[in-house]
ZADO-1210 file (C-alpha; in nm, 4 decimals, padded with zeros to 6 digits):
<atoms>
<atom x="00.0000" y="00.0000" z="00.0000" code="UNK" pos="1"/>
<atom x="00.1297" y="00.3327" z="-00.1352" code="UNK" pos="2"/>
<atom x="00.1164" y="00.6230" z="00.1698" code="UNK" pos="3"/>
<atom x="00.0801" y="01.0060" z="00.0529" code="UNK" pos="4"/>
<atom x="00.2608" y="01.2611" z="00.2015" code="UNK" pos="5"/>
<atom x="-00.0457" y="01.3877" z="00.3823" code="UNK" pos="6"/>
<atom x="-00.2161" y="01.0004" z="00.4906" code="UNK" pos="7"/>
<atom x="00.1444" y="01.0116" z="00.6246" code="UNK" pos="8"/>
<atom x="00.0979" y="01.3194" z="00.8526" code="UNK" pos="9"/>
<atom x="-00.2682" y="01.2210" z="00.9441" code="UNK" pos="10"/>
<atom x="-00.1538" y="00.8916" z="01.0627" code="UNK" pos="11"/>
<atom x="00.1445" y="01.0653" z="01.2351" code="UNK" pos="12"/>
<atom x="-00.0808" y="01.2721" z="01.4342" code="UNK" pos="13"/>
<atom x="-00.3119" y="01.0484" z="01.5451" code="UNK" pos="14"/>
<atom x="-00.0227" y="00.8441" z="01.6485" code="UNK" pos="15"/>
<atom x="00.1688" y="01.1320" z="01.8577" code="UNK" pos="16"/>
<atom x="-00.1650" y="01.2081" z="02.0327" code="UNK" pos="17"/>
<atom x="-00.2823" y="00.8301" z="02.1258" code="UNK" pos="18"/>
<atom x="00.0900" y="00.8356" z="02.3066" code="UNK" pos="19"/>
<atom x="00.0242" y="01.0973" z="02.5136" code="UNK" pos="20"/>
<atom x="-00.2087" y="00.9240" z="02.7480" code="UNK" pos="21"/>
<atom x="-00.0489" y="00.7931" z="03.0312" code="UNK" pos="22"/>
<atom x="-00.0776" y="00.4114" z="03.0767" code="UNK" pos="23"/>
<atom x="00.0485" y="00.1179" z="03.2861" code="UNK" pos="24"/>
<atom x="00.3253" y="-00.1040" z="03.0732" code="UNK" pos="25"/>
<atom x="00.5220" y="-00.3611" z="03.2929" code="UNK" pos="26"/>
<atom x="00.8208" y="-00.0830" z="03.3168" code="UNK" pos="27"/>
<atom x="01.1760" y="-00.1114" z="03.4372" code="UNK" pos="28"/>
<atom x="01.2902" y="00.2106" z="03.5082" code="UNK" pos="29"/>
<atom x="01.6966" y="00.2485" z="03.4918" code="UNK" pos="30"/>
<atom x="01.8499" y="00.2966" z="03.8532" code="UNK" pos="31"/>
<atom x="01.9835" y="00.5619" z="04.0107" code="UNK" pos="32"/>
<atom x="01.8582" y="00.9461" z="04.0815" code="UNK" pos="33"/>
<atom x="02.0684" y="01.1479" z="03.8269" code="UNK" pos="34"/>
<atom x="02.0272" y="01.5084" z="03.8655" code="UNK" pos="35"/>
<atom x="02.0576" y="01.7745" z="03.5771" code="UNK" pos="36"/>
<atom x="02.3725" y="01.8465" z="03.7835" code="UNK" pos="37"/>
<atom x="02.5391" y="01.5555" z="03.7903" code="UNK" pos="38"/>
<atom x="02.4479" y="01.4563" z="03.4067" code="UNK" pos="39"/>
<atom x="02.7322" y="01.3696" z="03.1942" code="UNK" pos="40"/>
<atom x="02.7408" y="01.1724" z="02.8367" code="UNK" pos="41"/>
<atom x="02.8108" y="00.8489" z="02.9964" code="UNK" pos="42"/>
<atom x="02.5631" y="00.8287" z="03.2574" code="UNK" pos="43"/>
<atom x="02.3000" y="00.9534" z="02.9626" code="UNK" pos="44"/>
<atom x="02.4157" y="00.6025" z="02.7855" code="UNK" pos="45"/>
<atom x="02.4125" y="00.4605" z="03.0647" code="UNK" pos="46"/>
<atom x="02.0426" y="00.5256" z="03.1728" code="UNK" pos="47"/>
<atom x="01.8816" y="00.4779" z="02.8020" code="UNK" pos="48"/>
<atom x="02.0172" y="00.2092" z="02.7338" code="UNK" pos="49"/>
<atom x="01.9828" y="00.0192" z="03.0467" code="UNK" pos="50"/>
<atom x="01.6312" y="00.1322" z="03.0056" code="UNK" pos="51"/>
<atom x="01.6113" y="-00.0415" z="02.6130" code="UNK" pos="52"/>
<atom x="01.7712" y="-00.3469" z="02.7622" code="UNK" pos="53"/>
<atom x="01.5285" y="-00.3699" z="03.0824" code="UNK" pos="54"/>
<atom x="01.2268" y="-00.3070" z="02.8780" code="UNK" pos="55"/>
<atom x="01.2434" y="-00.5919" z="02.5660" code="UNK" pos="56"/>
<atom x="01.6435" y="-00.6209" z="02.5232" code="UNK" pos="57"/>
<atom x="01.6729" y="-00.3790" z="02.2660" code="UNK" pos="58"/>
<atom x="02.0198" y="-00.2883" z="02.0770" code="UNK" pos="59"/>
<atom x="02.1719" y="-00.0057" z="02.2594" code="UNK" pos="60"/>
<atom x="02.2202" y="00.3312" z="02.1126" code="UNK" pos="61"/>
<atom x="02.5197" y="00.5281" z="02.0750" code="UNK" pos="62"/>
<atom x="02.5241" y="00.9343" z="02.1207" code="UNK" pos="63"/>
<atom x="02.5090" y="01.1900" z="01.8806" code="UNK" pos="64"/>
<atom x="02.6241" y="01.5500" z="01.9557" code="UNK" pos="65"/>
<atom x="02.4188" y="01.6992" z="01.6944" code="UNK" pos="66"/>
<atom x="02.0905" y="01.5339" z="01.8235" code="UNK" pos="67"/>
<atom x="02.2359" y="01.6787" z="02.1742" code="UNK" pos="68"/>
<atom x="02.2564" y="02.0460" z="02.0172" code="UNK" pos="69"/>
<atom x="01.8957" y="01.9914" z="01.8745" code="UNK" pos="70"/>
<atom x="01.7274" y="01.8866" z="02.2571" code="UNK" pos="71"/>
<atom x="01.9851" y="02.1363" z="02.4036" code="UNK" pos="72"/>
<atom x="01.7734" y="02.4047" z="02.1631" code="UNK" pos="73"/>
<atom x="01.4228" y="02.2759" z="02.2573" code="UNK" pos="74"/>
<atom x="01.4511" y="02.2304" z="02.6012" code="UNK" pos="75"/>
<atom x="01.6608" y="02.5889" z="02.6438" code="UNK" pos="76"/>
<atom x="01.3267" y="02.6975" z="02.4304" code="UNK" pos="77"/>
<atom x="01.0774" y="02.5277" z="02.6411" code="UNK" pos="78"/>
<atom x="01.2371" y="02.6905" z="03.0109" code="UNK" pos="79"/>
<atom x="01.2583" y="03.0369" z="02.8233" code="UNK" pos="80"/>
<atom x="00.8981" y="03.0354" z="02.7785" code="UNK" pos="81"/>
<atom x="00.7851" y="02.7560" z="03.0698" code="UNK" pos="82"/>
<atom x="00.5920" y="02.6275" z="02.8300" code="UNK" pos="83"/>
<atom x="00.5843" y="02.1801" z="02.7709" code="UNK" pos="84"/>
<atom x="00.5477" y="02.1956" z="02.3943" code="UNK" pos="85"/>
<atom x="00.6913" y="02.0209" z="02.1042" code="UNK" pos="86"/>
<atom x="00.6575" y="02.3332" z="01.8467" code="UNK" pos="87"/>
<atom x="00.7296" y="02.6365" z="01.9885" code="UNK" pos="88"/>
<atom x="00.8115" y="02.8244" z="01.6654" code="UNK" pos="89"/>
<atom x="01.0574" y="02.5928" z="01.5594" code="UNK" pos="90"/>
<atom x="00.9316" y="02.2368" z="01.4279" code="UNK" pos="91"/>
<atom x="01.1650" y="01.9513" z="01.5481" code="UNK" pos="92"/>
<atom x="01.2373" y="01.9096" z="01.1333" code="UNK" pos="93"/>
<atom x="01.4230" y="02.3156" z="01.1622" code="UNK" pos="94"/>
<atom x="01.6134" y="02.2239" z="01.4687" code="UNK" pos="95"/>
<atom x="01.7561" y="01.9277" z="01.4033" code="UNK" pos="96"/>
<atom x="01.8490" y="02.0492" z="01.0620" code="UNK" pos="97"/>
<atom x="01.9873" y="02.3680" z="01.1606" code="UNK" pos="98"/>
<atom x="02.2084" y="02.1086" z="01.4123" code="UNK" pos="99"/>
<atom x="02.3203" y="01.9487" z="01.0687" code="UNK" pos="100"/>
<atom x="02.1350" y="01.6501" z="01.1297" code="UNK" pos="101"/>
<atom x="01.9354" y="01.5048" z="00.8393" code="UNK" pos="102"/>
<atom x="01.7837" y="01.1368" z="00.9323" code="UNK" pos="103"/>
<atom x="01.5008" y="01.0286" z="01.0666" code="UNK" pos="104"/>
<atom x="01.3506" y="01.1791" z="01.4396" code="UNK" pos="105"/>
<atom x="01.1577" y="01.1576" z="01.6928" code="UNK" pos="106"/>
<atom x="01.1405" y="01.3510" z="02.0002" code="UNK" pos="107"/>
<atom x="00.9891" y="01.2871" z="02.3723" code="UNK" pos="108"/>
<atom x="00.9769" y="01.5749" z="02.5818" code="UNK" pos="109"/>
<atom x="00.9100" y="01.6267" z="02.9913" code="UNK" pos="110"/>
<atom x="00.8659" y="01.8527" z="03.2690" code="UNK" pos="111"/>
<atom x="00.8940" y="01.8608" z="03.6299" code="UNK" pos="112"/>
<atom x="01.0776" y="01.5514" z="03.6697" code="UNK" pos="113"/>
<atom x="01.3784" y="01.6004" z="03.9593" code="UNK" pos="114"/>
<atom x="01.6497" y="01.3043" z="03.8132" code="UNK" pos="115"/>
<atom x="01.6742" y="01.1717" z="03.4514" code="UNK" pos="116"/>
<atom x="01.5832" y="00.8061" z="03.5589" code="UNK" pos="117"/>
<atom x="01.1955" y="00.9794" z="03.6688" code="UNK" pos="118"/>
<atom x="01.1701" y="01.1389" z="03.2950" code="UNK" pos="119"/>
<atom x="01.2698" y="00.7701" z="03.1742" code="UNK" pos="120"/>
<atom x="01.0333" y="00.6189" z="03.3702" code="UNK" pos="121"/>
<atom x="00.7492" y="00.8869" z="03.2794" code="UNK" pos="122"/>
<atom x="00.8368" y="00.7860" z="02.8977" code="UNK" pos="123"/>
<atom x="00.8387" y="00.4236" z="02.8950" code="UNK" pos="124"/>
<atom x="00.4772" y="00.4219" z="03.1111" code="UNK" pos="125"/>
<atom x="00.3553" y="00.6664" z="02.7992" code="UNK" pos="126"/>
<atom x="00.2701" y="00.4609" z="02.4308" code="UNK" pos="127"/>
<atom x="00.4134" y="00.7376" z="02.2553" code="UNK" pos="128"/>
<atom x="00.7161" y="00.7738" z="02.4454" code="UNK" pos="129"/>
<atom x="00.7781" y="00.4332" z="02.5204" code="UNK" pos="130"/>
<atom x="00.7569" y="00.3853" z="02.1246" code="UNK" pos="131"/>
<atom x="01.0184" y="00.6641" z="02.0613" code="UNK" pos="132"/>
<atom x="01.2387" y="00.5277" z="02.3283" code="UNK" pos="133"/>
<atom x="01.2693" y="00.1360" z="02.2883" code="UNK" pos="134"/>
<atom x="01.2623" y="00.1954" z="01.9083" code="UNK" pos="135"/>
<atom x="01.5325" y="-00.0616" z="01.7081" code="UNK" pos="136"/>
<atom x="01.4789" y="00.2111" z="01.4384" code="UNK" pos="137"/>
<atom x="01.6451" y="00.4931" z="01.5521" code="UNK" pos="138"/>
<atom x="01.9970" y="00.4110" z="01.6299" code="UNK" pos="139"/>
<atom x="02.1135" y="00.6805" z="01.7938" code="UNK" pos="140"/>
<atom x="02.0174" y="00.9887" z="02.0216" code="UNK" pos="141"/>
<atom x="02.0979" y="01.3261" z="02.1775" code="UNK" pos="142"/>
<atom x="01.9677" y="01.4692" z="02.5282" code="UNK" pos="143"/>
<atom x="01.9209" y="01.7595" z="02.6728" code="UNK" pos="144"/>
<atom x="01.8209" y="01.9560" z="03.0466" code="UNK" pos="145"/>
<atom x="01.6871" y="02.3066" z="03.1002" code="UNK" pos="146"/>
<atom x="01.5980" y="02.4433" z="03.4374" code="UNK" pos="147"/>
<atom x="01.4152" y="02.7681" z="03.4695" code="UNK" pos="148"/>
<atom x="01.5928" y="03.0257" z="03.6861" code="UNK" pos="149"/>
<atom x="01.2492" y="03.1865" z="03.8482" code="UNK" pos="150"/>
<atom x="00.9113" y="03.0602" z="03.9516" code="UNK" pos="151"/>
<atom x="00.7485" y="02.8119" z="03.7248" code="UNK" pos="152"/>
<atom x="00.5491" y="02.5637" z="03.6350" code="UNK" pos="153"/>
<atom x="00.7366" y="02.2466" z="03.6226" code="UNK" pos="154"/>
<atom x="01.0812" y="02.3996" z="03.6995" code="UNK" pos="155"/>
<atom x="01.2719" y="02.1542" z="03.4850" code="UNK" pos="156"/>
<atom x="01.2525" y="02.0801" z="03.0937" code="UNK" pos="157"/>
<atom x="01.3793" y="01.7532" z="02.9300" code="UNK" pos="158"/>
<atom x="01.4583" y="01.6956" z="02.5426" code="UNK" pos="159"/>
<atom x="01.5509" y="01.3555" z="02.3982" code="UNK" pos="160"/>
<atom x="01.5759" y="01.3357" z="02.0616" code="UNK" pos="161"/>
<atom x="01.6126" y="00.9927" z="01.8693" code="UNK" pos="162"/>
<atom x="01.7807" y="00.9639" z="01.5280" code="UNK" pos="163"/>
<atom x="01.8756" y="00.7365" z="01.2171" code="UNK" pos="164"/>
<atom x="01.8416" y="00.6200" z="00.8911" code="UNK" pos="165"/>
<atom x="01.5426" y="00.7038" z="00.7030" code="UNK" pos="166"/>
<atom x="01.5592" y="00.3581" z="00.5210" code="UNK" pos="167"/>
<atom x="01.3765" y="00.1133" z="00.8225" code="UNK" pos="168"/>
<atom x="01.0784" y="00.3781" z="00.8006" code="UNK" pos="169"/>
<atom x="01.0468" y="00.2970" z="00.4331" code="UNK" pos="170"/>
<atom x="00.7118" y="00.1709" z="00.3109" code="UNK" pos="171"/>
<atom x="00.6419" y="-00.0262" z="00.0282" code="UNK" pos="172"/>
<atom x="00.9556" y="00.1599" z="-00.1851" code="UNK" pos="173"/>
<atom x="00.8359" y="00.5028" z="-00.0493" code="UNK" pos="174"/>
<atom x="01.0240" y="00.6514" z="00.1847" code="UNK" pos="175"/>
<atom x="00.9095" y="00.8611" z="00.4853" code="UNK" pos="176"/>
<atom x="00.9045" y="01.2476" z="00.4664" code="UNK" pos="177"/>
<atom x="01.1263" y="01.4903" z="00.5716" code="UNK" pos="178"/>
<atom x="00.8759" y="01.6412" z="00.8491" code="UNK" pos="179"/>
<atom x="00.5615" y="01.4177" z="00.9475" code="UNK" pos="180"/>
<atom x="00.5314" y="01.6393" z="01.2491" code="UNK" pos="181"/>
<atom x="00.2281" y="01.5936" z="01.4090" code="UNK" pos="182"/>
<atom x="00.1030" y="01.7448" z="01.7781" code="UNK" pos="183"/>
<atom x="00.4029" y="01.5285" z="01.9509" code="UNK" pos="184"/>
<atom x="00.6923" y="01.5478" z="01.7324" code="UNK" pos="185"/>
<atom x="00.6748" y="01.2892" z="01.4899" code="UNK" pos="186"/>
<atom x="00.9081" y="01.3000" z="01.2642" code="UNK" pos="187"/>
<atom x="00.8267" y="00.9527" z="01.2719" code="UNK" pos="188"/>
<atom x="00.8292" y="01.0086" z="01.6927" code="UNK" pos="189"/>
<atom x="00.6336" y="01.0107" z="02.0049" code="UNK" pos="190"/>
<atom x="00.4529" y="01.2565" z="02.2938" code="UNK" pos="191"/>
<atom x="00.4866" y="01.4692" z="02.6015" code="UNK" pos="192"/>
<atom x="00.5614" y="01.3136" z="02.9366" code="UNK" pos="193"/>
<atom x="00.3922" y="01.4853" z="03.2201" code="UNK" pos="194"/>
</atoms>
């Protein structure tokens, strides 16, 4: 079956917002309380992928610094305005781009959570999230932690951005678009983790 650009971004949509509801999955959260503080690239790796392994032994994936530069941007964006929001004038397609990334994304975002092992664990117990996170298509991924410096709602933004090869999205010869964005970043994605 042949998918059109726009069945593409309907299906995308409906998708990102089915995987914002919160449900229960039989989730193994990674261990450990790491604060935005104490964050460094190895205890990122460390967390996802002990997460992918926990939750259905997937492949681990490696870090990109360009998908890093591209959650570094949203969440920065998100604290600025205290706002939980995939598009906040700048679709995930423009920001990984303007990163010089050019594959295939997907982006779960959160707020509020204290340590990166509670926005894991609000992510795998979300469909959306969970299917953005566990995914054996994207191979790698880039993270990123803003905190807002005054009063605010959740106090704490967090960006993950998944990334890799168009060609496992492909669908009958045709491949996926550039930008499928739907209401949770899609660009073949998942949600918002509360």
């Amino acid at each position: 079956m042949q998918l059109t650009r726009r069945a593409f971004v309907i299906l995308s949509a409906g998708a990102s917002l089915s995987g914002c509801a919160s449900i229960g999955f039989g989730t193994v959260a990674p261990s450990g309380a790491t604060t935005p503080v104490q964050l460094t690239q190895a205890s990122i790796l460390a967390a996802v992928n002990e997460a992918r392994r926990a939750n259905g032994g997937h492949k681990p994936m490696s870090y990109n610094g360009m998908l890093e530069v591209a959650a570094r941007s949203q969440a920065n964006l998100m604290a600025s305005k205290d706002q939980l929001a995939h598009n906040l004038g700048v679709m995930l397609r423009e920001r990984v781009s303007a990163a010089g990334y050019e594959g295939a994304v997907g982006e779960n975002i959160a707020g509020g959570q204290q340590t990166l092992q509670q926005a894991i664990e609000g992510w795998l117990n979300s469909p959306g999230h969970r299917a953005t996170l566990l995914s054996d298509k994207f191979t790698e991924f880039g993270l990123a932690v803003a905190r807002v410096g005054r009063k605010s709602r959740y106090g704490i933004y967090w960006c993950f951005i998944a990334g890799g090869s168009f060609a496992p999205w492909l669908n009958g010869g045709q491949s996926a678009p550039a930008d499928a964005s739907g209401g949770d970043s899609f660009t073949i994605s998942g949600g918002v983790s509360g």
